[in-house]
N, C-alpha and C positions, 0 to 999 in steps of 0.2 A: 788739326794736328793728327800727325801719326803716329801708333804706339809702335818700338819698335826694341828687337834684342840684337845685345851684339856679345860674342860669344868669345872670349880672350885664348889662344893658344896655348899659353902656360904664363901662371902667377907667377913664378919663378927666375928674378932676379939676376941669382948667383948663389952661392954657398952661401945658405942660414939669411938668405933676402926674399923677401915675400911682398907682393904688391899690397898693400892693405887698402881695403875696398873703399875706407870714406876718401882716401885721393883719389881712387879710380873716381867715385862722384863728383870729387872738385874738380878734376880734368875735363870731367862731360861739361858740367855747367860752365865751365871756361869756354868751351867752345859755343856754349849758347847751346844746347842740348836740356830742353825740360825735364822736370820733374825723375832726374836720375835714380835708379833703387839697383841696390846688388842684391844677389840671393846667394848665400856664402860665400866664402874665400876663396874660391876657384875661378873668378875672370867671367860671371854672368851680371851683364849690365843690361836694364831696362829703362828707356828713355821715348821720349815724345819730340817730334821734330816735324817742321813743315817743307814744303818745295825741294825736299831732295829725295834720295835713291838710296838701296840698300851701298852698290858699289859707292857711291857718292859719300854716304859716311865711312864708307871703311879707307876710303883714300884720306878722311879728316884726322882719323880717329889712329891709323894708325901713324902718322907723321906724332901728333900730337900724344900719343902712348910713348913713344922713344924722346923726344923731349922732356918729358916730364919724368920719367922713370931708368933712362936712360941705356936701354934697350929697344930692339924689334920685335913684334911680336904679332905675329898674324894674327887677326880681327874677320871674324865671320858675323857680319846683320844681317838677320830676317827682319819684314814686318811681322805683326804682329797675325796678322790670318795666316801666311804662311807657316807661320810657328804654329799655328790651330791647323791648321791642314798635316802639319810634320805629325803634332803629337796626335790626330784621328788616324792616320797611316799606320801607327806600328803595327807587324807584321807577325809578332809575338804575344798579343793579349793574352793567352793563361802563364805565359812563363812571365810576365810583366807583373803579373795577380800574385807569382808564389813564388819570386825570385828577380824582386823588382832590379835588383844591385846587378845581376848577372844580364840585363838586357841594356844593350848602349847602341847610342846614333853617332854616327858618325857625321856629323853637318858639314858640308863641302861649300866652297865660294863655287864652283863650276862643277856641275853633276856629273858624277859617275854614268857611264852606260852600262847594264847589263855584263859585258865581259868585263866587269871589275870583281863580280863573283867568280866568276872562272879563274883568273889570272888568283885570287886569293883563295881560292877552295883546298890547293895542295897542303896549307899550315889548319887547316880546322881540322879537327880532330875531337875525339872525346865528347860526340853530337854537339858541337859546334854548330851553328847555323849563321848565315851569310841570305840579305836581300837588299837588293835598291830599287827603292822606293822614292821616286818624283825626285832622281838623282841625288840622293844621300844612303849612305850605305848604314842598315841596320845591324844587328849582330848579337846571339844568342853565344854567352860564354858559357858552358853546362856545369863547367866549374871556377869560374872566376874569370878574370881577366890576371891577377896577377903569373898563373904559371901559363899562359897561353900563350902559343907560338905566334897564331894568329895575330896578337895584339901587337906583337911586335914586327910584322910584317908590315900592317897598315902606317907603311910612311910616307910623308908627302910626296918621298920622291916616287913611290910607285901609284898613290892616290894624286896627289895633286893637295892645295892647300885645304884642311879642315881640321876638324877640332872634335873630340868626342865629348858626351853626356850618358850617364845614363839614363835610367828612366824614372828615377826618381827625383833628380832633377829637371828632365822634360817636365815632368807631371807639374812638378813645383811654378817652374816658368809660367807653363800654361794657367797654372791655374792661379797666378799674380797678374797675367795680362787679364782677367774675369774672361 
């Protein structure tokens, strides 16, 4: 068995709808997906699965998200070393130490190259900082994410599909997979 996360694009339904996490677990174990676990109400699912592929569940996982909740909803899996490889890479360790909530990853189904800093570097601002890292894009907000321009540049359509965490939910992840 493989341990493995899959990372939901938004819990978010419609107006005043909210995925709630023990379906997101009935849906996995419908699919035959073990030992399901969420880590809050944001669309983080860990599960154990054999003979297939990160793309492999996210082709399962997202047919089967939009049946059951009836919506689309882009689904990014790692395994579970890759998820220990993402959270050894951050790029920000002291600003991770004393402003865990202002450091977020951006996890991508297909990596960013290097000019996805460039291309994004015009909206940072206010020491802002920008790195990709084993093609997922990290990102130091110096004062939030909520008034950042930057944050709201990073759309799929100039990124490509992915999903953000910050690093207090990285940490969390990681440190549920042991």
């Amino acid at each position: 068995m493989t341990a493995y996360i899959a990372l939901l694009y938004s819990v978010v339904l419609g107006p005043g709808r909210r995925v709630v996490m023990a379906d997101l677990r009935a849906m996995a174990a419908d699919l035959g997906l073990q030992e399901p676990r969420t880590l809050v109400a944001t669309g983080n699912l860990l599960f154990s699965a054999e003979g297939t592929t990160p793309a492999g569940l996210e082709a399962r996982l997202e047919p089967a998200f939009e049946r059951s909740f009836g919506r689309h909803v882009d689904i990014i899996v790692r395994r579970a070393a890759g998820w220990r490889k993402l959270v050894a890479g951050n790029p920000f360790p002291d600003e991770s130490r004393s402003e865990a909530r202002f450091v977020n990853v951006r996890v991508m189904r297909d990596p960013l190259g290097p000019d996805a800093v460039e291309r994004l570097a015009p909206y940072a601002v206010g020491g802002e900082r920008l790195q990709v890292v084993d093609g997922d894009l990290w990102i130091y907000f110096a004062h939030g994410v909520g008034q950042s321009k930057l944050a709201a540049a990073m759309t799929p359509k100039r990124l490509g599909v992915g999903t953000s965490r910050n690093w207090n939910t990285v940490r969390r992840l990681g440190e549920m997979l042991g």
